[in-house]
C-alpha positions in Angstrom: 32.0 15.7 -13.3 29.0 16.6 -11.6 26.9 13.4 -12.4 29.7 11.5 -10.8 29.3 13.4 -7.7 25.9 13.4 -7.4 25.9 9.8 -8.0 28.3 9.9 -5.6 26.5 11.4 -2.5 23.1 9.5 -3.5 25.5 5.9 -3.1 26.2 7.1 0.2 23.1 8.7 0.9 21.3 4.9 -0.1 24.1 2.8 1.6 22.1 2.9 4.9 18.9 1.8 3.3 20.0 -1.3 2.0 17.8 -3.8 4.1 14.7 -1.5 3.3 15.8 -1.3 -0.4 16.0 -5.0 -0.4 13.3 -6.2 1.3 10.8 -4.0 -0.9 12.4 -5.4 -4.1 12.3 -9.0 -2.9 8.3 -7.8 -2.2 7.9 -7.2 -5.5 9.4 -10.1 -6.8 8.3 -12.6 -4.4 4.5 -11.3 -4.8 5.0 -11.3 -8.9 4.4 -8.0 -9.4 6.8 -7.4 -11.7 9.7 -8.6 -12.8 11.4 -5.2 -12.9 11.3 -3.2 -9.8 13.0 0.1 -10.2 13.6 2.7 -7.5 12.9 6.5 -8.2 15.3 8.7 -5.8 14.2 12.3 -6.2 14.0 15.6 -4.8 10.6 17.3 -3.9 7.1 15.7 -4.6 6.7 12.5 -7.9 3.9 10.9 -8.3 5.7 7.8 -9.5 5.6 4.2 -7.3 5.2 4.4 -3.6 7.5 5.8 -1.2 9.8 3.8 0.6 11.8 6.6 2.1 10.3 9.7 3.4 13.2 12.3 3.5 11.2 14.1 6.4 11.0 11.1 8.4 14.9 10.7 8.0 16.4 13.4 7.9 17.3 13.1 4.0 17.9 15.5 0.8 16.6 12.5 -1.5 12.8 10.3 -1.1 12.9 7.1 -2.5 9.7 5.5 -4.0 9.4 1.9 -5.5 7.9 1.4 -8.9 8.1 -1.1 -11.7 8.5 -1.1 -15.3 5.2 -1.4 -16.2 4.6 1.7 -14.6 6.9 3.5 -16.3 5.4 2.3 -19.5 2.2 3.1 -18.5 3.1 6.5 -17.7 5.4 6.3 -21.1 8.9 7.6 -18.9 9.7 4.7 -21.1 8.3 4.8 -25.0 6.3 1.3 -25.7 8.7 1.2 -28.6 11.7 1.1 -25.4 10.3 -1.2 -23.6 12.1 -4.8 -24.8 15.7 -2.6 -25.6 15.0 -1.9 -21.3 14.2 -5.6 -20.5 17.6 -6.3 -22.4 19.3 -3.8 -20.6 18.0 -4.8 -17.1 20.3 -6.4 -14.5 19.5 -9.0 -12.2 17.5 -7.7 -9.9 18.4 -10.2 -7.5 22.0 -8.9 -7.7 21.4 -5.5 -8.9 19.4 -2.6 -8.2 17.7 -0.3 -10.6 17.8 3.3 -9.5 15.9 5.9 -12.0 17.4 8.7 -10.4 16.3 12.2 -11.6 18.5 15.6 -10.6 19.5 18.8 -11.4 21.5 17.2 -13.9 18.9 15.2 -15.6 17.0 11.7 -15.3 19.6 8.3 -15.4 19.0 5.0 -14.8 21.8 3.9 -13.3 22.3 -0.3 -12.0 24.2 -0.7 -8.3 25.2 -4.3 -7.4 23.1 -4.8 -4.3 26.6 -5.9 -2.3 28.7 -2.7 -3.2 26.0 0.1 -2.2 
């Protein structure tokens, strides 16, 4: 009950940070980076991507950085032995964003079609 409310007020929180969101992703997959561009929305200080949204420059509860899978692997959030079951799992990312989003209730990837947020 209290992931789905969290979720909840992170949605709503994000909503207004759609065309920053989706620019940075297209960035990423325009300039091939990577193929798998995953936002980190967090509480406090990560060293984990680059930030895209500075909660003290916006008057936010939650920063947002941009990182990619290889990161993730690099930093092994993601075992090497996870790695393809992830690619698999991965949505679209030209319909879909990936949001590793880590609370007081744990760490959850969770997927957000890029038209309903």
């Amino acid at each position: 009950m209290k992931e789905a409310i969290i979720l909840k007020e992170i949605e709503r929180e994000i909503r207004q940070y759609i065309p920053i969101l989706s620019k940075a992703a297209d960035s990423v997959l325009d300039q091939d980076i990577s193929n798998y561009p995953i936002f980190v929305v967090h509480q406090g200080e990560l060293e984990l991507g680059v930030s895209v949204i500075d909660p003290t420059k916006v008057q936010s509860q939650w920063a947002i950085n941009l990182s990619i899978l290889e990161e993730f692997a690099a930093k092994q959030i993601i075992q090497p032995e996870k790695i393809n079951d992830f690619r698999e799992i991965f949505k679209d990312p030209q319909e879909q964003f990936c949001f590793f989003i880590i609370s007081e209730i744990g760490a959850n990837f969770v997927f957000i079609p890029r038209q309903n947020v």
